[in-house]
C-alpha positions as CSV (number, residue, x, y, z in Angstrom):
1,X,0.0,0.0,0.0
2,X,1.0,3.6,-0.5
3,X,0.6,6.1,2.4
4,X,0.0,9.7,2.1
5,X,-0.8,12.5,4.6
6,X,-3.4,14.9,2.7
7,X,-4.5,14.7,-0.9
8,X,-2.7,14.7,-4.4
9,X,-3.8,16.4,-7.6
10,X,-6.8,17.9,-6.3
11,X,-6.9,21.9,-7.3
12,X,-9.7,22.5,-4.7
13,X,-7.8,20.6,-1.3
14,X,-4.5,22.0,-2.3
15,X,-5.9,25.0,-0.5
16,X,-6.5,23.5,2.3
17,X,-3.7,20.3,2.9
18,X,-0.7,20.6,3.0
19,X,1.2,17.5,1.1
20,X,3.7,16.1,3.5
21,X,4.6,13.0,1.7
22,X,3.8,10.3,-0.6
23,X,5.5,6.6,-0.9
24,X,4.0,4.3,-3.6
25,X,6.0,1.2,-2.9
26,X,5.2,1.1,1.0
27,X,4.2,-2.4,0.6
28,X,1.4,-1.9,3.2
29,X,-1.9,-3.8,3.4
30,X,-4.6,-2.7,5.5
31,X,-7.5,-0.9,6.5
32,X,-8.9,1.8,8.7
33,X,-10.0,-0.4,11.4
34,X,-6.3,-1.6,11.3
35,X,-5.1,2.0,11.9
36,X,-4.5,4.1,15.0
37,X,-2.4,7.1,16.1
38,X,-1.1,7.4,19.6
39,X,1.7,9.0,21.9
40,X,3.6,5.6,22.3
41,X,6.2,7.1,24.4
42,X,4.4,10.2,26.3
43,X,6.9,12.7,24.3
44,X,4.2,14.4,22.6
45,X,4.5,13.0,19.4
46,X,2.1,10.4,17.9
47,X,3.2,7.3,16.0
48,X,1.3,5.5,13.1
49,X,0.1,2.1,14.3
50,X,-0.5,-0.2,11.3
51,X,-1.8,-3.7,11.2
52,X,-0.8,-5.0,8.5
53,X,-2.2,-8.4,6.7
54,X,1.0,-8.8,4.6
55,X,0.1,-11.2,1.3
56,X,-3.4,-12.4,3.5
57,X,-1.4,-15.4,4.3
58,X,1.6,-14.6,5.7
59,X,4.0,-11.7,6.8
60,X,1.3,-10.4,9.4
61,X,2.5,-7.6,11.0
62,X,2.0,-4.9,13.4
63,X,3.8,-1.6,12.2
64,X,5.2,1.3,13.5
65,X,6.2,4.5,11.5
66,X,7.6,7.5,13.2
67,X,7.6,10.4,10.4
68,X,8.3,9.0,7.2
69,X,10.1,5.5,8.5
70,X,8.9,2.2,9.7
71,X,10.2,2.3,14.2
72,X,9.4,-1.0,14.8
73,X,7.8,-4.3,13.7
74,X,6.4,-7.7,15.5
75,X,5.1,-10.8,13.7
76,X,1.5,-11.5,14.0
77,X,0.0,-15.1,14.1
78,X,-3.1,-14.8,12.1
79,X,-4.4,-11.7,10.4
80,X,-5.0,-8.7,12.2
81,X,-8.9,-7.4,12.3
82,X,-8.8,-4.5,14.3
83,X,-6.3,-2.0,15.7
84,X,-7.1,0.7,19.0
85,X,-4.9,2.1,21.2
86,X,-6.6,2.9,24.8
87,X,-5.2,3.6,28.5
88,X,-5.5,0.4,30.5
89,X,-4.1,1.3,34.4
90,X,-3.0,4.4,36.1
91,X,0.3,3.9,36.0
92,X,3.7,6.4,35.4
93,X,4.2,7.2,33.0
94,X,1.0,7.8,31.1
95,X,1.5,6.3,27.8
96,X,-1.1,3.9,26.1
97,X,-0.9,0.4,25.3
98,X,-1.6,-0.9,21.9
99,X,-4.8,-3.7,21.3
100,X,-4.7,-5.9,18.3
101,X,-7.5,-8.2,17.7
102,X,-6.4,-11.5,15.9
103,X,-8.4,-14.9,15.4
104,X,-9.6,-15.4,18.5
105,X,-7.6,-13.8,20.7
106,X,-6.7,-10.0,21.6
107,X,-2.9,-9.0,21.5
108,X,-2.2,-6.4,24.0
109,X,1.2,-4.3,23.6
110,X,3.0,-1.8,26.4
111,X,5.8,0.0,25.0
112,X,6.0,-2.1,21.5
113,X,6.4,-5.4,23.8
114,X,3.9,-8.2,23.6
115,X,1.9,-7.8,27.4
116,X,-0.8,-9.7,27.4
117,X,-2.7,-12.2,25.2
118,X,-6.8,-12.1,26.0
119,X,-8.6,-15.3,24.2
120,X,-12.8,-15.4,23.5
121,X,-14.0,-17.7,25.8
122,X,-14.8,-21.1,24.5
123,X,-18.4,-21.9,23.0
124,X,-20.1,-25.1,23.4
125,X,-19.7,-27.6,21.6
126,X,-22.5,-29.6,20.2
127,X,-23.3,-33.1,22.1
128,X,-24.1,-35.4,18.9
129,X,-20.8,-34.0,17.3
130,X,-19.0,-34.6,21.1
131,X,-20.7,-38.5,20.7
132,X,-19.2,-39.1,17.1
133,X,-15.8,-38.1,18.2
134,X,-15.8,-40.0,21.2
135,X,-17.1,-43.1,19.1
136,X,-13.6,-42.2,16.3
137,X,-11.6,-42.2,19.4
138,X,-12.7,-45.3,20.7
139,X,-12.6,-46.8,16.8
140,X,-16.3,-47.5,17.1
141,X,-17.0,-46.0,13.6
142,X,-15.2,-45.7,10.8
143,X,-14.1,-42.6,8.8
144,X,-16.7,-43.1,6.0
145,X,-19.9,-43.2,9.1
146,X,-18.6,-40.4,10.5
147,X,-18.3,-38.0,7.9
148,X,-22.2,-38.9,6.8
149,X,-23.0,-38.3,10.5
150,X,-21.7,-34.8,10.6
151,X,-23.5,-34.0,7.4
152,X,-26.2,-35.4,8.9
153,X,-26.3,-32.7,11.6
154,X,-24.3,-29.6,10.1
155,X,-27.0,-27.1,9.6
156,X,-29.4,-29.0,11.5
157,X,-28.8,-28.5,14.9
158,X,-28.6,-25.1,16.7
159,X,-25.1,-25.2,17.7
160,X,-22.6,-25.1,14.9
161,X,-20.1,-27.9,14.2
162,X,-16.6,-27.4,15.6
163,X,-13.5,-26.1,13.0
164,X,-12.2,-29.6,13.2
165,X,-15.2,-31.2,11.8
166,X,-16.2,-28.5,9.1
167,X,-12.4,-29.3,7.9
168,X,-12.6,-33.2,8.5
169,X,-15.8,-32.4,6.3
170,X,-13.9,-30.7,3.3
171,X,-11.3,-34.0,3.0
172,X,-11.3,-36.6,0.8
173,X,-11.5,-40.1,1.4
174,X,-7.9,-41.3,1.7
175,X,-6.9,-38.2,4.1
176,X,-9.6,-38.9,6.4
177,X,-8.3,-41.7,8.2
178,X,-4.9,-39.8,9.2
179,X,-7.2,-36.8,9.7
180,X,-8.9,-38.7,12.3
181,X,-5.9,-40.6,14.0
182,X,-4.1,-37.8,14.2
183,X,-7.4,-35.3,16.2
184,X,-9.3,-38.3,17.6
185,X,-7.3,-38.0,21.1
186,X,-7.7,-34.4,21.1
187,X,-10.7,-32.7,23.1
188,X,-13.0,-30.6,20.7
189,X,-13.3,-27.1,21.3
190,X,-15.4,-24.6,19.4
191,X,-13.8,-21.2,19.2
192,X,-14.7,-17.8,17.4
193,X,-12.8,-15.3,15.8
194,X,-12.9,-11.0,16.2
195,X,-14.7,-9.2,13.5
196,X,-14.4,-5.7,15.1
197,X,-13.3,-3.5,18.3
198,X,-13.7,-0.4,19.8
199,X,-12.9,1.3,23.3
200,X,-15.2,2.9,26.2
201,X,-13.9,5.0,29.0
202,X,-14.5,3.2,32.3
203,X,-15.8,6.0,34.6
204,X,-14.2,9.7,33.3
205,X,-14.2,11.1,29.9
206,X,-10.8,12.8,30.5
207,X,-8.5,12.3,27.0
208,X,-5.8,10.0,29.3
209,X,-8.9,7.9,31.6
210,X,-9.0,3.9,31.6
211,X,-11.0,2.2,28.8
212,X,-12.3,-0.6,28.4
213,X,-12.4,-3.0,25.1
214,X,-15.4,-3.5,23.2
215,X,-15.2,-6.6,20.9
216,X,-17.6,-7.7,18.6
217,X,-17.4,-11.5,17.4
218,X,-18.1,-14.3,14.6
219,X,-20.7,-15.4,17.4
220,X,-23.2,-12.6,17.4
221,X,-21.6,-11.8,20.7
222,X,-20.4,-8.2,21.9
223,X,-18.0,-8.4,25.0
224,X,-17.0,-5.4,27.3
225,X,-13.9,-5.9,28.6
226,X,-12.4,-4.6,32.1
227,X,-8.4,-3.8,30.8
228,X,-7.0,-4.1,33.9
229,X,-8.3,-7.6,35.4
230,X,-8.9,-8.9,31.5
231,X,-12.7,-10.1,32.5
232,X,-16.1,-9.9,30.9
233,X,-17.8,-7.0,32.2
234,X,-20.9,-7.4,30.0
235,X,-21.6,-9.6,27.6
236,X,-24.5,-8.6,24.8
237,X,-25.9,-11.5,22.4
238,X,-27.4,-9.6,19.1
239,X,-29.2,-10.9,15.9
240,X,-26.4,-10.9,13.4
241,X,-22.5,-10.7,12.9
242,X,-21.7,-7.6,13.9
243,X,-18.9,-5.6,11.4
244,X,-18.7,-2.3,12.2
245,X,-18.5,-0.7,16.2
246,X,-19.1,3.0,17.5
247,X,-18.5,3.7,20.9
248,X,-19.6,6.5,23.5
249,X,-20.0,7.4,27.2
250,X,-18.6,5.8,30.3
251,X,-18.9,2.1,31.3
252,X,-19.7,2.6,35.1
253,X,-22.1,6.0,34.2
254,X,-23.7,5.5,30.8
255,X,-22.7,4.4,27.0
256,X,-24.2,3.3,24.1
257,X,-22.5,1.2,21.6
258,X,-23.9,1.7,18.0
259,X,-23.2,-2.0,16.2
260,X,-23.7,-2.7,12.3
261,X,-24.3,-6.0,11.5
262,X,-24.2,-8.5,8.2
263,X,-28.0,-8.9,8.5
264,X,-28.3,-5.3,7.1
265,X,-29.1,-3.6,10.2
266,X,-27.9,-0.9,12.8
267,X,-28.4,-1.7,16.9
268,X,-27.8,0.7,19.4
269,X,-27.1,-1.1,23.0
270,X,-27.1,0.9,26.4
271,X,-26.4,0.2,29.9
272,X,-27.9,-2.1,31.7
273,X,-29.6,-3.4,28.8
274,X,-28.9,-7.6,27.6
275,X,-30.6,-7.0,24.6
276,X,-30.9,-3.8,21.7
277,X,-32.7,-0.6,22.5
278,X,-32.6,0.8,19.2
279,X,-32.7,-1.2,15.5
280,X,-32.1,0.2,12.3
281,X,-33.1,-1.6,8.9
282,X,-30.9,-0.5,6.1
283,X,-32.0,-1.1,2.6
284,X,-28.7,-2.5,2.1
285,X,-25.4,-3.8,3.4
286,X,-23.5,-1.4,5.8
287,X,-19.8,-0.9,4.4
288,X,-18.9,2.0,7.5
289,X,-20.4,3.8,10.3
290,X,-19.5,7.0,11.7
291,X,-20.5,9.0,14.3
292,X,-20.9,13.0,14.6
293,X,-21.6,14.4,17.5
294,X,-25.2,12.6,18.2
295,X,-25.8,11.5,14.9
296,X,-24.8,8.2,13.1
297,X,-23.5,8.3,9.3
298,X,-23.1,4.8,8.0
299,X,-22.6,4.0,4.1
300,X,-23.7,1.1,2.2
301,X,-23.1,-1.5,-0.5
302,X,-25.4,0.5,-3.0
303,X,-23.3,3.7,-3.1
304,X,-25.3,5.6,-0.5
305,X,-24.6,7.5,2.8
306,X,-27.5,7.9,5.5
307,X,-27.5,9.8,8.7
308,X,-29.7,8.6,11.3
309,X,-30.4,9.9,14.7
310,X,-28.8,7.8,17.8
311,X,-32.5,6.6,18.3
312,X,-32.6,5.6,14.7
313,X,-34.9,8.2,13.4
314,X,-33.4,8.7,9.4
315,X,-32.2,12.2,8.8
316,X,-31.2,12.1,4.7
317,X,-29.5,10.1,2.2
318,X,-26.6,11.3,-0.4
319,X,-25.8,9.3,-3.3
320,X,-22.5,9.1,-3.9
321,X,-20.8,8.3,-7.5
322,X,-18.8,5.2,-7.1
323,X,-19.0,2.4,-4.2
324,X,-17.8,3.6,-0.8
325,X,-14.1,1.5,-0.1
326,X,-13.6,3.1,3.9
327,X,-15.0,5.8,5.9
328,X,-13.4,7.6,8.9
329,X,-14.0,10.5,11.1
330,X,-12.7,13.4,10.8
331,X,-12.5,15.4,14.3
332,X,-10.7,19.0,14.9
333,X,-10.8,19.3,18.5
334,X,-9.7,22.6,19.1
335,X,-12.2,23.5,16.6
336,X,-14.8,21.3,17.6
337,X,-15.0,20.8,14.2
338,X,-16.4,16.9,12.6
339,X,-16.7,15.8,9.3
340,X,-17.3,12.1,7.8
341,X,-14.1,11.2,5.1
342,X,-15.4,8.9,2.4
343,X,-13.3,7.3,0.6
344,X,-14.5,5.8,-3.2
345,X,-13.6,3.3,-5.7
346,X,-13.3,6.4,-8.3
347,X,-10.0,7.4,-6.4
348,X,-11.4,10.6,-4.9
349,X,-11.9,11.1,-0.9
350,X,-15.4,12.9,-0.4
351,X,-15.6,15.0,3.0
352,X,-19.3,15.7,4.6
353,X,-20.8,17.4,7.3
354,X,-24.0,16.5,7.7
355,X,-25.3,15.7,4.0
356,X,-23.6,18.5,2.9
357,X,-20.1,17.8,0.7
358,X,-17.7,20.1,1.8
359,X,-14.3,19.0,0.0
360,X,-13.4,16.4,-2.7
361,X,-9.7,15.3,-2.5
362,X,-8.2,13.5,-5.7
363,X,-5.7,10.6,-4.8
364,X,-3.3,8.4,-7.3
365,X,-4.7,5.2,-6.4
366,X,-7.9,3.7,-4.9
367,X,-7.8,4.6,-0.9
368,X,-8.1,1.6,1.6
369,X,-8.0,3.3,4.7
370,X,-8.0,6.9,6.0
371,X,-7.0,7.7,9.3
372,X,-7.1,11.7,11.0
373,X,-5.6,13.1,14.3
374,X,-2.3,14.0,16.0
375,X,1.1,12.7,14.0
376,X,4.0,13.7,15.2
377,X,3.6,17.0,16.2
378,X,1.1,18.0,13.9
379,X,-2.9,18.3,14.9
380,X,-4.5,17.8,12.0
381,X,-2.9,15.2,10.1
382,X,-4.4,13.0,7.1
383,X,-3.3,9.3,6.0
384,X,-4.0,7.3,3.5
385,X,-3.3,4.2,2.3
386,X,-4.2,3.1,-1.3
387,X,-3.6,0.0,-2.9
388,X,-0.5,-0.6,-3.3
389,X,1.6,-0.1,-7.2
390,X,4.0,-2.6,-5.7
391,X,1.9,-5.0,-5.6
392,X,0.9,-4.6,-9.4
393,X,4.9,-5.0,-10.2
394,X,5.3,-8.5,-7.7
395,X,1.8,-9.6,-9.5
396,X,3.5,-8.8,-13.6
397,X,6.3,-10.2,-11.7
398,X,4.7,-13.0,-10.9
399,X,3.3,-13.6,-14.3
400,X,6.7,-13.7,-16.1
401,X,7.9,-15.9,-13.5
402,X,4.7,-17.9,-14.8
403,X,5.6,-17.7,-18.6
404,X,9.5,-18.3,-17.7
405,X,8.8,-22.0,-16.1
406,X,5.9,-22.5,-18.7
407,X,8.5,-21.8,-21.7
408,X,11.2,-23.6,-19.9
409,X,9.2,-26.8,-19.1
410,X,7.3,-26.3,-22.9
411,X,11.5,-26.5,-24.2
412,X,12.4,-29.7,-22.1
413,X,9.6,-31.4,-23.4
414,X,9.9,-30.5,-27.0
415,X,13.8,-30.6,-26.0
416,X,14.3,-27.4,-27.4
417,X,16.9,-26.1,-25.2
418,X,20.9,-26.8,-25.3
419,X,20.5,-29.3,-21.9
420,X,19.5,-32.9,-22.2
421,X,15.8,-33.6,-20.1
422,X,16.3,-37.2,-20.5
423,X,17.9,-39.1,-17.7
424,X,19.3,-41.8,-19.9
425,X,21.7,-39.3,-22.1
426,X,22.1,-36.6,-19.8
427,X,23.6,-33.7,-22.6
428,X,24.9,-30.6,-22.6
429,X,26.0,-27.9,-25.2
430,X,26.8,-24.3,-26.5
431,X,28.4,-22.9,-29.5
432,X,30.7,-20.5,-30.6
433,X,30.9,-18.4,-33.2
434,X,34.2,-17.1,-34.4
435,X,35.2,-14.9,-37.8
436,X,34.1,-11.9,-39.2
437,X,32.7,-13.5,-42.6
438,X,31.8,-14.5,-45.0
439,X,33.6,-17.5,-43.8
440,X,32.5,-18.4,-40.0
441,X,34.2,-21.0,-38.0
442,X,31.3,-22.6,-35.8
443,X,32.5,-24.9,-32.9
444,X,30.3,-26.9,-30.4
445,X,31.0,-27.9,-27.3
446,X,29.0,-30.7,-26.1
447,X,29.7,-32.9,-22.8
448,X,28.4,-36.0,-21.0
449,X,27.3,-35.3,-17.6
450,X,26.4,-38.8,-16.6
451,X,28.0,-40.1,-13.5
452,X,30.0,-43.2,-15.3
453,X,27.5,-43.9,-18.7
454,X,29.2,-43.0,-21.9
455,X,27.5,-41.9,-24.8
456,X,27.4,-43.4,-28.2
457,X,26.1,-43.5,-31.7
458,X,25.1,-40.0,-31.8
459,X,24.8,-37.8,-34.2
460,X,24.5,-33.6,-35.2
461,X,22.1,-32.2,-37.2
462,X,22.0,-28.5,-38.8
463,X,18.8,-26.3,-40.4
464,X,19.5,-23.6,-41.9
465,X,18.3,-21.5,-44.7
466,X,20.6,-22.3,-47.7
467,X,20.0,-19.3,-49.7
468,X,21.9,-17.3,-46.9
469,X,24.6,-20.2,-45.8
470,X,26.5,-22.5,-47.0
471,X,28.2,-25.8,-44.5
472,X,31.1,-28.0,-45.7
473,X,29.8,-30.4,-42.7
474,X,25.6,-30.1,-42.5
475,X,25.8,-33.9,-40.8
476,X,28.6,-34.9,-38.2
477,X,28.8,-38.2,-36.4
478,X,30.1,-38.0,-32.8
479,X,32.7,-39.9,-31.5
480,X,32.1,-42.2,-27.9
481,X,31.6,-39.6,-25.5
482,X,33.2,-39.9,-22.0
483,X,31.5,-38.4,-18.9
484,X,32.8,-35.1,-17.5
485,X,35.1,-34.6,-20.4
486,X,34.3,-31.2,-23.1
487,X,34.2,-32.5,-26.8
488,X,34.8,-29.6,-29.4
489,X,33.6,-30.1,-32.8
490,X,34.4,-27.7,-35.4
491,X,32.4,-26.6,-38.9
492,X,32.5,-24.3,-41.4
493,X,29.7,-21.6,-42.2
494,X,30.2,-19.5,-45.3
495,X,27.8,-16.9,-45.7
496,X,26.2,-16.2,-49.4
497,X,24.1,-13.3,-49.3
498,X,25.8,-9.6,-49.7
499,X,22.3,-7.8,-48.2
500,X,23.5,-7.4,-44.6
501,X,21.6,-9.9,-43.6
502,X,21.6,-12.6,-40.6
503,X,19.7,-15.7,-39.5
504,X,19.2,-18.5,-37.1
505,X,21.3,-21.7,-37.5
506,X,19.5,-24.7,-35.9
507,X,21.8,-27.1,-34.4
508,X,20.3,-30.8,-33.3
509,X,21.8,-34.0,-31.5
510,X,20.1,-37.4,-32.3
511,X,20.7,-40.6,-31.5
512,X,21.1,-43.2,-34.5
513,X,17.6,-44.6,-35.3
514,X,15.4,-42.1,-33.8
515,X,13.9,-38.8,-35.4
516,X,13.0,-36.7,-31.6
517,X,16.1,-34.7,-30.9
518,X,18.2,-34.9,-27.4
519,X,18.9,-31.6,-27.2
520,X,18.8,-28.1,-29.6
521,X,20.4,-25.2,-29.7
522,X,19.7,-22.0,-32.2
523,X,22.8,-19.9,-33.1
524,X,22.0,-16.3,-33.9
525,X,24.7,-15.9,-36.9
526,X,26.2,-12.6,-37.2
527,X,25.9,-10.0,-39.8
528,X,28.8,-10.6,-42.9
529,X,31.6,-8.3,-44.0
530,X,31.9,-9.3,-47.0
531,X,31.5,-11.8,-49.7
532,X,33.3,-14.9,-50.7
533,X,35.7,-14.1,-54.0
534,X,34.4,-16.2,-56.9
């Protein structure tokens, strides 16, 4: 990914944004909720905390760039879903730790040193799936019985199947046995996985208080979290994943969390309250939710933005020219000024205040994720992340790695290339050209890289066009060839057109008896000086 602080090419944010700096081959991967800003070391100055998902398989990590330059970097297990820095004790000094939710679990780092590790507690597991397990381990049933069993109740039953058995599920016959042998013995646990976070002050709204986590899950579950002890303060079951988390208020006085889920709706939780006060139906999936002031912004899938009152009383709707790819907040303080950043699939970052567009900023590249506040020593800063032109040369690298081995494995097996592919007469050869014309002395060098086999009854071949050249020896037997030893064999090439013209010699080695070459080799002639005196 490429980050930026303010907008490029844009004649009407120029005005207004300053820009500080601009690095297309950052290599970074991530999105807003992956982003945070925060006064790591109590100095003042704000670092850029990135998670970053790396190729979505590997090289997780979480980044930190001070200025312009990565600080530091620490390998994450699994990918990274959501990034907030909070204050979790009262200790001196004052500086924040760093939460990173991953998988299951919730990765908590004090001065850029793994601290803590905080894992979703455990869901039940179902009791038939428990039974069939128990049944494998005791060798009761066989691989085949099970697998129908667990189709039999996937989708069935109200609790869900475990990971183990959805992936036993996905095998094919001959792995299930070692599948099974290798899990039966292990007890079955059914665990979720992160899909958003937020924080919540515990009892002050003063800029350096204690939060608490908020952490939305794969299980329709949203858990508050005390950050000193690490326990469940509440725990909120809702109708749908939930994707998207807006936080406000104080734990131990009054909140509300504001949660957008897959099922296409908004729910607004308070205190003391197990289930949703407030529910919102959009007409569409949400893709972001903001919050301003006491009003709720949230884009969807169908290029809109909505505002909505915190009781879920709609306000307006803007369309919006191109699908929405992140949204942010956009908060000057010491103006208590708040607008909602947009950013779009037509490379442009729209800024509202209400329904009203205020600013359009032009970017070189699709933005990912936008994050605005302190950096460094600077208020109001803006960063961006778009996708990423390094990643467009590793993929056309990629490709021509592709075409490379394609050509290369397309030339053994057609064995057009100067190196033997079988094992049985294991070649090797390359050819010089030597002269300046029209007479060329051509010698090739061939060798027997067997072990201790010797090579016999072979022969050479040439094609060439004979209205340029002219070869005293167009067919040459080879002598026994001995392993490890270098063979030169010499010919002569006499060149017959004055034009200025060059062309390909062919060169092949076949064995006595068979037409399919051993090995080829094309010799790029060069151009003539002269003719050959009649």
């Amino acid at each position: 990914m490429a980050t930026t602080e303010g907008g490029r090419e844009s004649s009407e944010a120029n005005s207004k944004w300053l820009d500080a700096h601009y690095d297309p081959v950052a290599n970074l991967c991530t999105f807003s909720s992956c982003t945070a800003l925060a006064d790591l070391n109590g100095d003042g100055e704000c670092k850029l905390v990135v998670g970053d998902l790396g190729t979505g398989l590997s090289n997780m990590k979480l980044k930190v760039f001070k200025g312009t330059s990565l600080m530091t970097e620490n390998a994450l297990l699994d990918l990274p879903t959501s990034v907030v820095s909070f204050m979790m004790d009262q200790n001196e000094p004052r500086t924040p730790a760093i939460a990173v939710a991953s998988g299951p679990f919730v990765f908590i780092y004090k001065n850029l040193r793994p601290y803590f590790k905080f894992t979703i507690p455990v869901m039940d597991v179902n009791p038939l799936e428990q039974d069939l397990w128990s049944q494998a381990k005791e060798d009761k049933i066989d691989p085949l019985t099970l697998k129908e069993m667990l189709e039999g109740i996937r989708g069935k039953a109200e609790i869900p199947l475990s990971v183990r058995s959805l992936r036993f599920l996905m095998l094919d016959l001959p792995e299930m046995e070692s599948f099974v042998n290798l899990h039966k013995h292990l007890p079955i646990k059914r665990q979720t996985a992160i899909t958003c976070m937020g924080t919540l002050k515990k009892n002050m709204a003063d800029e350096d208080a204690v939060s608490c986590l908020v952490i939305g899950t794969e299980s329709q579950e949203v858990y508050i979290l005390d950050s000193e002890a690490f326990t469940t303060l509440t725990q909120v079951s809702l109708a749908s994943v939930p994707v998207f988390l807006d936080v406000t208020g104080q734990y131990d006085v009054e909140y509300r969390v504001t949660v957008a889920c897959r099922n296409g709706s908004i729910y607004i939780l308070r205190r003391d309250s197990k289930r949703p006060k407030y529910c919102i139906e959009l007409n569409s999936q949400p893709v972001g939710l903001v919050r301003i002031h006491k009003n709720i912004v949230v884009g969807c899938s169908q290029e809109t933005l909505h505002g909505y009152t915190q009781k879920g009383k709609k306000l307006w709707t803007v369309p919006l020219p191109a699908p929405i790819m992140t949204m942010s907040l956009m908060d000057q303080k010491a103006r208590g000024f708040q607008a909602v950043l947009v950013g779009l699939a037509n490379m442009e970052v729209h800024m509202f205040r209400d329904k009203s567009l205020l600013y359009i900023i032009k970017t070189q590249d699709v933005v990912t994720s936008i994050c605005f506040g302190r950096y460094g020593r600077e208020d109001n800063t803006l960063i961006m992340t778009t996708k990423a032109m390094h990643r467009v040369f590793q993929m056309d690298l990629y490709r021509l790695r592709l075409m490379a081995a394609r050509a290369y494995v397309k030339a053994l097996e057609s064995s057009m290339s100067p190196v033997s592919s079988t094992l049985t007469e294991p070649l090797r050869m390359n050819a010089v050209v030597q002269g300046i014309g029209p007479t060329f002395k051509l010698t090739l060098h061939i060798q027997n890289t067997s072990a201790n086999r010797p090579s016999i009854n072979l022969l050479i071949s040439f094609l060439y066009d004979e209205r340029l050249y002219a070869m005293k020896r167009a067919f040459i037997k080879v002598p026994l060839l001995v392993p490890g030893l270098n063979y030169p064999i010499e010919t002569f090439v006499d060149c017959l057109s004055d034009k200025g013209v060059s062309d390909i010699i062919k060169v092949f080695v076949l064995r006595e008896g068979k037409s399919t070459p051993l090995l080829t080799a094309h010799i790029s002639m060069p151009v003539s000086e002269g003719l050959i005196a009649a």
